[in-house]
Structures are given as C-alpha cells and as structure tokens.
N, C-alpha and C positions, 0 to 999 in steps of 0.2 A: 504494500500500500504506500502511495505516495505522502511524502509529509508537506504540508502547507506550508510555500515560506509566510513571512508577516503577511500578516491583511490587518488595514487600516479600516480601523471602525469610523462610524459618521462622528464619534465622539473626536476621536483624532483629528480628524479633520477641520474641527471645530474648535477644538484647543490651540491648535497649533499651525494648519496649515492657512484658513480666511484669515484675512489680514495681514497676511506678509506687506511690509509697503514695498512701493515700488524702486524705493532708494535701491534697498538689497538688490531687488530683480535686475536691475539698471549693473549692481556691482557685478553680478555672477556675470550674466551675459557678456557686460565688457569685459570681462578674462576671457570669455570665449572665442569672441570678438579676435583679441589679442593673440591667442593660441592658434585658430584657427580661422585668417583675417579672408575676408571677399579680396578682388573676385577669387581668387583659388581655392577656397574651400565653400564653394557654395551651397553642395548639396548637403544638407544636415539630420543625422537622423537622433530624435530626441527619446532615450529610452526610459522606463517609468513615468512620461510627462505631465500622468495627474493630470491638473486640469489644463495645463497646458501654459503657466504662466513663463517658463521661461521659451516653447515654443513661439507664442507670439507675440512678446520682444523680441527673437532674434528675425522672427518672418519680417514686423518694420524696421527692421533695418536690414534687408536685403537679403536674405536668405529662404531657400526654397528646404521647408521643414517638414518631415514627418515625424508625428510623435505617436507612439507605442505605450498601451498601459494594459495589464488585465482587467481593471475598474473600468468597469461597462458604463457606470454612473460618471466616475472621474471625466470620462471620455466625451462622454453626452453635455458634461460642461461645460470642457473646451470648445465642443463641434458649436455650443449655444454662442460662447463668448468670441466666436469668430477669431478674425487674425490673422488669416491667410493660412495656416499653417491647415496638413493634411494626417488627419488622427486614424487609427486603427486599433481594433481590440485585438488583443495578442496577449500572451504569457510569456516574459523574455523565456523560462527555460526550453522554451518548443519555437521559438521564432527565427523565420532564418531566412536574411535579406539576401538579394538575389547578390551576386558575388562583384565587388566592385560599385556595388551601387551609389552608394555616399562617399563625400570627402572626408566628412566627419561625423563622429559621434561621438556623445554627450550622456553620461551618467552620472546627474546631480541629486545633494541631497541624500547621500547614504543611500540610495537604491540598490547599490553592486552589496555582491555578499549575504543575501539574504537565505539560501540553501546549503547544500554541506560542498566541501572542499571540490568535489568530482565535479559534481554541478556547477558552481561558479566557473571551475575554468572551463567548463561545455558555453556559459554563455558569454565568458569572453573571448573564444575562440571564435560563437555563432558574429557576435558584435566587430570582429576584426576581420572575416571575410568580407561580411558587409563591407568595408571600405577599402579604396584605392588603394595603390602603392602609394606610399607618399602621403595617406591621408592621417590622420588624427583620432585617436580615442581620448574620451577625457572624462576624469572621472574624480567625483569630488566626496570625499569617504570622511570617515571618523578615521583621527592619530589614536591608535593603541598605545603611545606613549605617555599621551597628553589621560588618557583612559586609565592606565597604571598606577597615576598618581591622583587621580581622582573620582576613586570609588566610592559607593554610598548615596545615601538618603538625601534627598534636599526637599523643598517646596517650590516650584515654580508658578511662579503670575502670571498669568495671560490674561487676555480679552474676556476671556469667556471664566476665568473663576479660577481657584489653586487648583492645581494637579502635586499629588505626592508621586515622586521616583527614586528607584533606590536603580542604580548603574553598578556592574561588575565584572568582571574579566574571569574566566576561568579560558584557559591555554590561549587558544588563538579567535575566544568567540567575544564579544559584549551580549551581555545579556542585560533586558530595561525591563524592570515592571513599572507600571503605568496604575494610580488610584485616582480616579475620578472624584470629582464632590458629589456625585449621586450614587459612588458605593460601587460604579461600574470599575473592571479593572481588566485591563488588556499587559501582554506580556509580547517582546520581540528579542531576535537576537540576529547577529550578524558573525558572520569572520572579519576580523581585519587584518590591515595589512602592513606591515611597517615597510621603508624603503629598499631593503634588501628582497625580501617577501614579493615586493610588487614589482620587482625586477625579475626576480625567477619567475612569476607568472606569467608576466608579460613574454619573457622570451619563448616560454612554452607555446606560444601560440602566434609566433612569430610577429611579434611588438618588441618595441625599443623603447627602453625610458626615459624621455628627453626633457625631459621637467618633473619635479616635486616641489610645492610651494606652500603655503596659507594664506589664508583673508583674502584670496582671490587677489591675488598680486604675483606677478610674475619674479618680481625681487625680493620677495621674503620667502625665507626658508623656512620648512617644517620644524616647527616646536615645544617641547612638550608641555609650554605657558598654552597653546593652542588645539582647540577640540577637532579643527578641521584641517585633514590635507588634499589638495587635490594635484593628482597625477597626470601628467601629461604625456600619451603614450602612442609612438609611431609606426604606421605599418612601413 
C-alpha cells in the first residue's frame, strides 16, 4: 500500500498559506528571475504550485508557465485567479514531462522531499528530464542545519489565530506537528538535505550544483542562523 506524502488541510491553508503578501512573492520570483533570467529560460514548469501564486508573477513578467499540483481544489484557484499561467492536476510522484520540454523548473516552499529517499530521487530524476540541457532546476527547501539547532515547541501568530508546533529531526527526516485553536491537528515530515547530500543527489540524476544560497539572494550563503536554502541545480 502506498503511503500518502503530506496533504495540506483547508486548515493549513488558512493558517499559513492566504495572505502571503506580495512583497515575498515579488522576492522569490526575482531569485528566479535571477537564476533563471528570459529570454533563455522561458519555458517554466512550476511544480507543487498550489494556487499558483508564484506561477503568475512569473507569467507577468514574461514567462510561459505551467504549474502542476495534486490539489484539485488548489488548482481550480489558480485556473479562477487567472495569470496567464497553464495548471494541470498531476501527483509529482507519477508525473512525467515530455523530455526537454522546459528551461526550467521550480520547487518552492518545501514541496521536494515529501516521500521516502527512493521516491524523491524518482521525482527529481522525472523533474530533470523535463528540462533542456542547459536548463535549470531550483529548489527552495528547509536547512537541516538551521533545523539541528532548532528543535521544539513554539506558538506561532498568524492571521487566522495561534497555531502550537513542536519541529524535530530524527536522521535525515523533519518531522512538524501542527495544533490548531479548534483542537484540529495535522502532522508532516520531509527529508532534507544538506549541501553535500544535494550534491550527491543531484549528480545521481545527472544535475550539477551550481548555487546554494538563502533569503532568496544569490550572494548569501547557507546558514544555520537561516531556516531556508534554496538550491540551484543544472542539467
């Protein structure tokens, strides 16, 4: 029997993803931007896209996008909120672009690493035939180091009310539980990956690692003051 990676409840969604402002969207996109600049990287394939907020920022500013989610609902958001960009319901771990089709792709938001080790490199492998020679994977993950030193229980604020989380590391996985203020409680976990780590995987599936950075800045290095790195990875 198959194991379900995370599935985001409407509660999640609600906590954490309505309301992002657009400052951030603006920030990710222009690292992508950056990474992976027009006209040469024009065709873009946006994987986990949710509702599609960082596919269409990058569709107004010139790029020809498809974004890929299992969330049939997520999808149906984006198709609402328009943007140029072009949505498909899919499951990354069964999804498989036709070979060469994009310049680049994008996995933002901790989406990579949601199933067990075998799995994740089957969908970084399906993710990098997708694209050109020459083209770009890029992928914006949780630091396991920045994770190391900061395990445990908090309370977080949001929009919508405290949410209790207690974050943990056991070998190469994060595992989150999630307490809702109405008693609801969701659980996720991921692999991650440190710079060595995401150098051997990448090679495995013939990717180059030509950037690791944070805060969506091409001149800062990963650090473990820093919960996010994202990897910039060449076919």
């Amino acid at each position: 029997m198959r194991v379900e990676p995370n599935t985001y409840s409407h509660w999640w969604f609600e906590f954490f993803h309505i309301g992002i402002d657009q400052a951030r969207t603006s920030q990710e996109t222009a690292f992508v931007c950056r990474c992976a600049p027009l006209p040469e990287f024009c065709k873009l394939l946006d994987v986990c896209c949710g509702m599609g907020r960082h596919a269409r920022e990058l569709s107004n500013r010139g790029y020809s996008v498809v974004g890929i989610d299992r969330d049939a609902d997520a999808v149906a958001k984006a198709r609402k909120l328009g943007g140029g960009a072009n949505y498909v319901v899919a499951d990354i771990r069964e999804y498989q672009p036709e070979p060469s089709a994009f310049d680049a792709a994008i996995v933002m938001g901790q989406s990579f690493g949601h199933s067990d080790a075998v799995t994740n490199r089957n969908v970084l492998s399906r993710i990098a035939t997708g694209v050109r020679e020459g083209g770009r994977v890029i992928l914006d993950l949780w630091n396991p180091e920045f994770f190391a030193a900061h395990e445990g229980e908090r309370e977080l604020k949001t929009r919508a009310g405290t949410v209790r989380e207690n974050k943990y590391l056991h070998g190469d996985r994060l595992f989150v539980d999630l307490n809702y203020p109405n008693g609801d409680r969701e659980r996720f976990e991921w692999q991650l990956f440190s710079q060595a780590e995401m150098l051997s995987l990448a090679q495995s599936v013939g990717l180059a690692l030509a950037l690791s950075s944070t805060d969506f800045d091409i001149k800062t290095p990963p650090s473990t003051a820093k919960p996010r790195i994202q990897f910039v990875l060449k076919r």
